[in-house]
C-alpha positions in Angstrom: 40.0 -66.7 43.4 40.3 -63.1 44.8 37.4 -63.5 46.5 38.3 -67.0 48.2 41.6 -65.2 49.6 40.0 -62.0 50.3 37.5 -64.2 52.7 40.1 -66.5 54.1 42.3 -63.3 55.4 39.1 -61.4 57.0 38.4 -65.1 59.1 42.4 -64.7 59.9 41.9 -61.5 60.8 38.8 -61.4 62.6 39.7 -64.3 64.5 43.1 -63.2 66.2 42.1 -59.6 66.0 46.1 -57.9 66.6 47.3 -60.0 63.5 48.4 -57.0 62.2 50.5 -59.1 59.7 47.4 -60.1 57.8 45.6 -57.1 57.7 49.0 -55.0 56.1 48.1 -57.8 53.5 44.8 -57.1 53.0 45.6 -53.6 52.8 48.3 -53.9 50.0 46.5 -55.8 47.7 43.2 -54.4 48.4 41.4 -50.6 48.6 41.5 -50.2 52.1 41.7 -47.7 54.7 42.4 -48.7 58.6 39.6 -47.2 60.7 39.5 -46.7 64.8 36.8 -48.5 67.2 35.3 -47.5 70.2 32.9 -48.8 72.6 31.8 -46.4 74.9 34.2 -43.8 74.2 37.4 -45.5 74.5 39.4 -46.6 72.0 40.4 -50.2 71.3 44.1 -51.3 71.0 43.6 -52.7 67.6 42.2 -51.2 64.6 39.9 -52.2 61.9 39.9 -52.3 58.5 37.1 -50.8 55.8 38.0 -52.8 52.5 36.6 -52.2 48.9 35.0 -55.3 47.8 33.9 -54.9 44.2 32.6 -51.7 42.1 28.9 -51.9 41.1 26.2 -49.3 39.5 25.3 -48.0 42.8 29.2 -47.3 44.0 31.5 -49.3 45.7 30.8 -52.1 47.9 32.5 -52.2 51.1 33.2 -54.6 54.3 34.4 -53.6 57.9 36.8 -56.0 59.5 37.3 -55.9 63.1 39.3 -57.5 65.8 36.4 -59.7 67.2 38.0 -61.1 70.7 38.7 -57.6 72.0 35.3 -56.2 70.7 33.4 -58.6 72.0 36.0 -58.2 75.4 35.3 -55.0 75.8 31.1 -55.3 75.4 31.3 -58.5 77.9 30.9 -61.3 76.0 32.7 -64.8 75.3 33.6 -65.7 71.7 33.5 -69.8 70.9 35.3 -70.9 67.7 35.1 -74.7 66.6 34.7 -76.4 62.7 31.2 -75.6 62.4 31.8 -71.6 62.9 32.2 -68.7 65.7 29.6 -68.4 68.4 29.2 -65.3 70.5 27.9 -65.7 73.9 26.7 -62.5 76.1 25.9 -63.5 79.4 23.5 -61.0 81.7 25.8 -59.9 84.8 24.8 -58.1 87.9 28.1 -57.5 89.7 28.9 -55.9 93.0 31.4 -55.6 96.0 30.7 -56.4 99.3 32.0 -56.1 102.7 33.2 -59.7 104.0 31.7 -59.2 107.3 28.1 -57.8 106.4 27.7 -58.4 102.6 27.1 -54.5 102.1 27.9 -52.9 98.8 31.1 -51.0 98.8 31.4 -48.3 96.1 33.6 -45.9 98.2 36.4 -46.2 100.5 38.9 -43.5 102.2 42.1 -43.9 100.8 44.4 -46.2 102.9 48.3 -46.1 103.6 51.0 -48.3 102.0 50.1 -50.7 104.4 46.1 -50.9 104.8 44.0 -53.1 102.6 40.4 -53.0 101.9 38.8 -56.5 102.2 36.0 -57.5 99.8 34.3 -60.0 98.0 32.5 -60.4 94.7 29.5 -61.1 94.1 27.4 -61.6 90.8 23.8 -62.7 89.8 24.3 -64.1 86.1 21.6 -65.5 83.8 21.6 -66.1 80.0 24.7 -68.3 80.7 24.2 -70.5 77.3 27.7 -72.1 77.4 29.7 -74.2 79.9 31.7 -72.3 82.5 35.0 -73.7 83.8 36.5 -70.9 85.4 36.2 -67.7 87.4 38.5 -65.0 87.1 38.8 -61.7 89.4 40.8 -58.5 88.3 41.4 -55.3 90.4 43.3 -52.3 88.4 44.5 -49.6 90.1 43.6 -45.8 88.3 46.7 -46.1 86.2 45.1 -49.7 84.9 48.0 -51.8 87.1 46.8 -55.1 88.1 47.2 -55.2 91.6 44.8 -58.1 92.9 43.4 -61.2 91.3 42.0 -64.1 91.6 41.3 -68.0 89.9 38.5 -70.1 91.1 36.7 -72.8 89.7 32.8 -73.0 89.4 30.7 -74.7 91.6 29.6 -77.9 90.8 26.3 -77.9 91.6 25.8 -74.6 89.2 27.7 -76.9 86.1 25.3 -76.5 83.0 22.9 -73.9 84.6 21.9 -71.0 82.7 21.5 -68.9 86.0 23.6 -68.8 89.2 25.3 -66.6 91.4 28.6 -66.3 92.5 30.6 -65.4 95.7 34.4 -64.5 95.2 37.1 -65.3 97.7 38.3 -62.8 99.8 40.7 -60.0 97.9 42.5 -57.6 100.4 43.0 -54.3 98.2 45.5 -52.0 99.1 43.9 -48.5 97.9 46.9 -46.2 98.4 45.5 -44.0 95.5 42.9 -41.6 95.4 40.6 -42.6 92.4 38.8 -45.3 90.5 39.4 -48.8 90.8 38.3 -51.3 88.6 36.8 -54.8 89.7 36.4 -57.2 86.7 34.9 -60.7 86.5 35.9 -62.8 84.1 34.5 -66.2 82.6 36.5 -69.1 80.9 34.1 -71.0 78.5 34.7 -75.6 79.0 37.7 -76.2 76.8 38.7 -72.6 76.4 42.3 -71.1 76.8 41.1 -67.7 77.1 39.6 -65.5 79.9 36.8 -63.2 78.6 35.8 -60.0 80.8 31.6 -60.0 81.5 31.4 -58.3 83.9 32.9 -54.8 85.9 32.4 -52.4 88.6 34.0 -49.2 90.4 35.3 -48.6 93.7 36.4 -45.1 94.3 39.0 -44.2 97.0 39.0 -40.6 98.2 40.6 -38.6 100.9 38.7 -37.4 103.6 
């Protein structure tokens, strides 16, 4: 019986990943400490959980929980949950920003005024796309992490079911009144899905000249 609850909470848990509701449960009626996760360096928002699962002659056995949406957010997958289980889906990006008028990679600007705006486009090459697309969506953070630009499209029709494609963004005017890094992200939303999941990112740094 322990053991049916203890694996119906780490399913709760894994699946909405800031629940922290569920995992204080876990963690008062189980050995459990709460441990950090990073990818790449930087530290997640949620935690996980390392819980004692039974005692046998070689020690104690163990199970990490973690918040899967925003782990698999931050590597640049898309996670698919339906009755017959949870399917993870990492898609090969190659992302860039261009220049509207000659397609030419921008990766450095010179730091506008209040009212100047970069213009630029993104563009991707993706393969390994193994689930249906519906949606395109286009972040720009500022260095402080502010959203300051974005974008919704749908995908193309004629690139419905392919498993490689590339994509052109509308135009996004940027207003880089900061010196520093500014974040581009692509994101994909799976047929049938509510979420957006991040797959793919690139810099842009302004700097004064």
């Amino acid at each position: 019986m322990k053991v049916n609850r203890l694996l119906a909470l780490i399913l709760i848990f894994t699946l909405l990943g800031v629940a922290t509701v569920f995992a204080d449960t876990i963690y008062e009626k189980y050995t459990a400490k709460k441990v950090t996760i990073k990818v790449n360096g930087t530290t997640l928002d949620s935690f996980g959980l390392e819980v004692d699962i039974s005692k046998t002659e070689a020690g104690i056995e163990t199970k990490t929980m973690v918040p899967l949406d925003e782990l698999v957010n931050s590597i640049g997958g898309i996670v698919s949950v339906d009755d017959k289980g949870i399917n993870i889906y990492k898609p090969n990006v190659q992302l860039s920003a261009v220049s509207p008028k000659d397609l030419k990679s921008i990766r450095v600007v010179e730091k506008g005024k209040n009212d100047i705006k970069v213009p630029i486009k993104v563009f991707a090459f993706m393969d390994s796309i193994l689930t249906d697309i519906s949606y395109f969506k286009i972040t720009v953070l500022d260095p402080f992490g502010n959203e300051i630009e974005s974008s919704i499209e749908p995908l193309a029709k004629e690139d419905q079911g392919s498993e490689v494609f590339q994509y052109t963004s509308n135009t996004l005017e940027v207003n880089m009144k900061w010196t520093g890094k500014y974040t581009v992200n692509l994101h994909m939303k799976e047929v049938g899905g509510s979420k957006y999941y991040k797959v793919g990112q690139i810099a842009i740094y302004s700097v004064s000249k």
